[in-house]
C-alpha positions in Angstrom: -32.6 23.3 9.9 -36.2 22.0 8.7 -34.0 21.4 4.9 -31.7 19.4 7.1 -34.3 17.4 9.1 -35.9 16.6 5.6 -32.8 15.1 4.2 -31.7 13.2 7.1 -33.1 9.9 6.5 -31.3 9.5 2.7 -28.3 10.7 4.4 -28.8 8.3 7.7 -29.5 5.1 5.1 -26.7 6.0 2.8 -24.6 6.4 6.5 -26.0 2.6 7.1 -24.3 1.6 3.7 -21.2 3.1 4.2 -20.7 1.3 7.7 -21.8 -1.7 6.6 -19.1 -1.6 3.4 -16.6 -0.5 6.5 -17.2 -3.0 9.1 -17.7 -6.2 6.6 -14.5 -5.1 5.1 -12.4 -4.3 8.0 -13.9 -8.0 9.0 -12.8 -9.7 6.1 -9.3 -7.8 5.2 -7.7 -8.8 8.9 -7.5 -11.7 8.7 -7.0 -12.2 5.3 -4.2 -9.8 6.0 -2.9 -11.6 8.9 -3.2 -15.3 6.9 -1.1 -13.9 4.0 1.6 -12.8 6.2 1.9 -16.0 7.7 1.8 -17.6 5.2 4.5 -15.9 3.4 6.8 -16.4 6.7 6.3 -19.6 6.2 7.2 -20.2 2.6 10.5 -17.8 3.3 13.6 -20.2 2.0 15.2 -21.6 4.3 18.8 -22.9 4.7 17.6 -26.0 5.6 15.0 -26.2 2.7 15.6 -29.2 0.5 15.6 -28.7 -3.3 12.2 -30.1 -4.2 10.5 -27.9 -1.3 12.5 -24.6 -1.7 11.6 -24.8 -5.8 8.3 -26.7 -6.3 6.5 -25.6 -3.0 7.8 -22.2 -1.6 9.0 -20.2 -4.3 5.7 -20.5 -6.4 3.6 -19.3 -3.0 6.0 -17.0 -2.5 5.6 -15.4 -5.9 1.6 -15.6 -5.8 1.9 -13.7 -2.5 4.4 -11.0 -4.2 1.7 -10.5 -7.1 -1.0 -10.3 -5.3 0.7 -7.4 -3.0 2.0 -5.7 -6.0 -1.2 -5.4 -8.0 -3.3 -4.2 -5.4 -1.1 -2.0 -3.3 0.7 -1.0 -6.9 -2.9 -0.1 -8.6 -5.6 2.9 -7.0 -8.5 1.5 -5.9 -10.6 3.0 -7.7 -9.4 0.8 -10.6 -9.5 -1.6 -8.8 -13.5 -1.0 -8.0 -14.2 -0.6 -11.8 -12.6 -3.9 -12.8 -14.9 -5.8 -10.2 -17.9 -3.9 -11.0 -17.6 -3.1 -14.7 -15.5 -6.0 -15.5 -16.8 -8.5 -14.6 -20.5 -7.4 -16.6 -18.1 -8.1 -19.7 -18.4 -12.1 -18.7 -20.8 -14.1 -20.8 -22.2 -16.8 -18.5 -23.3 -20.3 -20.3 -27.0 -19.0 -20.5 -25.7 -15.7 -22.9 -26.5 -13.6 -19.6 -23.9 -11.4 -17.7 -21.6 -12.1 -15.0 -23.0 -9.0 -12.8 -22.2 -7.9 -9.0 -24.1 -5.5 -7.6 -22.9 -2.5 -6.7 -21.9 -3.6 -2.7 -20.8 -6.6 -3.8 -18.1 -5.0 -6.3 -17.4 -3.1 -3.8 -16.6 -5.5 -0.8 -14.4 -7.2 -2.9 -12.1 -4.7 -4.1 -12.2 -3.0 -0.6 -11.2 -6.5 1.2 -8.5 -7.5 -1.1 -6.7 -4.0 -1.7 -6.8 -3.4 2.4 -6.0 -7.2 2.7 -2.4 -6.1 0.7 -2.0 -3.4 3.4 -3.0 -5.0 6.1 -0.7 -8.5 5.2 2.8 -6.1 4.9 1.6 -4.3 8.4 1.8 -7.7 10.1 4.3 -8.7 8.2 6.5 -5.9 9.3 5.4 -6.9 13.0 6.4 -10.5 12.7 10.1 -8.7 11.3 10.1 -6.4 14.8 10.2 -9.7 17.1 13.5 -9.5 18.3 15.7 -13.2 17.1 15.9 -13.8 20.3 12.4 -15.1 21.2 12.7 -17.2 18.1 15.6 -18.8 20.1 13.9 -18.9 23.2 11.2 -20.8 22.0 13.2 -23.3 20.3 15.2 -24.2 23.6 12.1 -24.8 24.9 10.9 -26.8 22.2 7.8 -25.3 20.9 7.4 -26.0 17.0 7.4 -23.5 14.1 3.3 -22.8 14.6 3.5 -22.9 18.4 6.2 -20.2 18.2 4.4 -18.5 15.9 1.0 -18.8 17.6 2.2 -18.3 21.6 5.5 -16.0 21.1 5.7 -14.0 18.0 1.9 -13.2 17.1 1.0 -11.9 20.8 4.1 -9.7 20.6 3.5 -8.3 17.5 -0.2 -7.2 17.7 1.1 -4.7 20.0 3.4 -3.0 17.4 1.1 -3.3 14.6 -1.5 -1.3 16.4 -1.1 2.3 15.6 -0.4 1.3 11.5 -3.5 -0.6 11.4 -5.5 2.2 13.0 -4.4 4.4 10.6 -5.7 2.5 7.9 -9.0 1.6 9.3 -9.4 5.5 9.4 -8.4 5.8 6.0 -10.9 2.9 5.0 -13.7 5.0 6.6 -12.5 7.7 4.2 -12.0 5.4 0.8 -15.5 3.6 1.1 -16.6 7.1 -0.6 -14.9 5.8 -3.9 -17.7 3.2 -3.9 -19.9 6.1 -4.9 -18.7 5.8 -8.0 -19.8 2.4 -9.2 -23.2 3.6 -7.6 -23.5 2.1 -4.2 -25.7 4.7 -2.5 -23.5 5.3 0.9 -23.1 8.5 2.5 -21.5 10.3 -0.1 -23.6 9.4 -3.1 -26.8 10.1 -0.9 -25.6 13.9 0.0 -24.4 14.6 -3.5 -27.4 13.4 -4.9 -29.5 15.7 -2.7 -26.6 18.7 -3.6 -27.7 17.9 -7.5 -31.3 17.8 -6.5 -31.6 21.0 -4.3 -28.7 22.9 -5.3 -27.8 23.5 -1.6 -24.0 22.6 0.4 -25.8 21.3 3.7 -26.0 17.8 2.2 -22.1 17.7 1.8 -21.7 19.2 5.4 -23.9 16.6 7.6 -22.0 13.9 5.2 -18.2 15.6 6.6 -20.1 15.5 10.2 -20.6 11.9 9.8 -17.3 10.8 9.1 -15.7 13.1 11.5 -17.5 11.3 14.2 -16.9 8.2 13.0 -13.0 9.0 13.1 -13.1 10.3 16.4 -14.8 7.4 17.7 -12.2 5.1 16.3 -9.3 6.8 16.9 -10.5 7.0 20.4 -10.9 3.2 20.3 -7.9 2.6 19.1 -5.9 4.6 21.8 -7.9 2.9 24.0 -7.3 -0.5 22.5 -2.9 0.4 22.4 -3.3 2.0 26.1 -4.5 -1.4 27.4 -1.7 -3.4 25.2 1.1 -2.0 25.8 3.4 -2.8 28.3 4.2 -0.7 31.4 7.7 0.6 32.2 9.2 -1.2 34.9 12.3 0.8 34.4 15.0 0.7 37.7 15.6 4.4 38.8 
């Protein structure tokens, strides 16, 4: 126990990096998942669609949007951390210095645009789920493409998209250890350093207490979060 209280404030500061890589990105990726999904709704061809707009204006979004998914949902992120961190030290700035990110920097940025990818096909599978039929709705009523999209579809499908996107939050609690690697000290780099240093487990142990709490606590936010969304059953009997 004294071992443990000894350790405890490497392993608590390390535990203050690793949320603050989690909540910034889980701030970030959202919306930037939500915006991409949109956005790729949008540029879907339509009928309707003149030449000039369905060639010149959608398709090339379109494609942009399909790349960006593919490369970071098609590559691990670890890669992906190494490219930001390592690679970019490889560009020569005017002055002959390098183009270097820290460590948390690298990090936030390979974390927000890989869960971005994930995040953008979740919503994007929620804006699929609205049944046709409120799309028709709203247009007898004559609400516009972002008023429908805004007032109808989006409200609808946050309460569908719920359980996915909790299950990747909990995963990105997990995956901020991979920042370890490019030497961000969070929780994981803290406790292994401390198992290198004193040749004792315990380190590793407090480090899977950590993140089991903060599981629990979000999976009990969550269910807390999809109790309050859903929609009662007002079923006849």
């Amino acid at each position: 126990m004294d071992y443990i209280i000894q350790i405890m404030p490497q392993l608590l500061q390390g535990l203050k990096m690793t949320l603050e890589l989690f909540a910034v990105t889980l701030i970030l990726s959202l919306p930037l998942g939500l915006i991409v999904s949109l956005i790729n709704e949008a540029v879907t061809a339509k009928v309707t669609d003149n030449f000039a707009v369905k060639w010149f204006i959608k398709f090339p979004v379109r494609l942009l949007i399909r790349l960006y998914l593919l490369v970071f949902r098609g590559t691990p992120l670890m890669l992906q951390l190494f490219f930001f961190y390592f690679g970019a030290a490889m560009i020569k700035l005017s002055n002959g210095e390098s183009f270097a990110l820290a460590p948390f920097t690298a990090s936030l940025i390979a974390f927000t645009l890989n869960y971005g990818a994930y995040f953008a096909e979740i919503f994007r599978g929620g804006i699929i789920g609205v049944n046709s039929g409120q799309y028709e709705a709203a247009k007898a009523l004559g609400l516009t493409g972002m008023q429908t999209m805004r007032h109808v579809v989006v409200p609808q499908m946050i309460r569908t998209v719920i359980p996915p996107i909790a299950n990747e939050t909990i995963v990105l609690v997990k995956d901020t250890a991979l920042a370890s690697s490019i030497a961000l000290i969070d929780l994981m780099k803290a406790s292994q350093r401390a198992v290198n240093r004193d040749m004792k487990i315990s380190p590793l142990l407090v480090a899977a207490l950590f993140y089991l709490m903060i599981t629990l606590i979000l999976t009990f936010t969550f269910n807390y979060i999809e109790k309050r969304l859903s929609i009662p059953d007002r079923g006849i009997k």
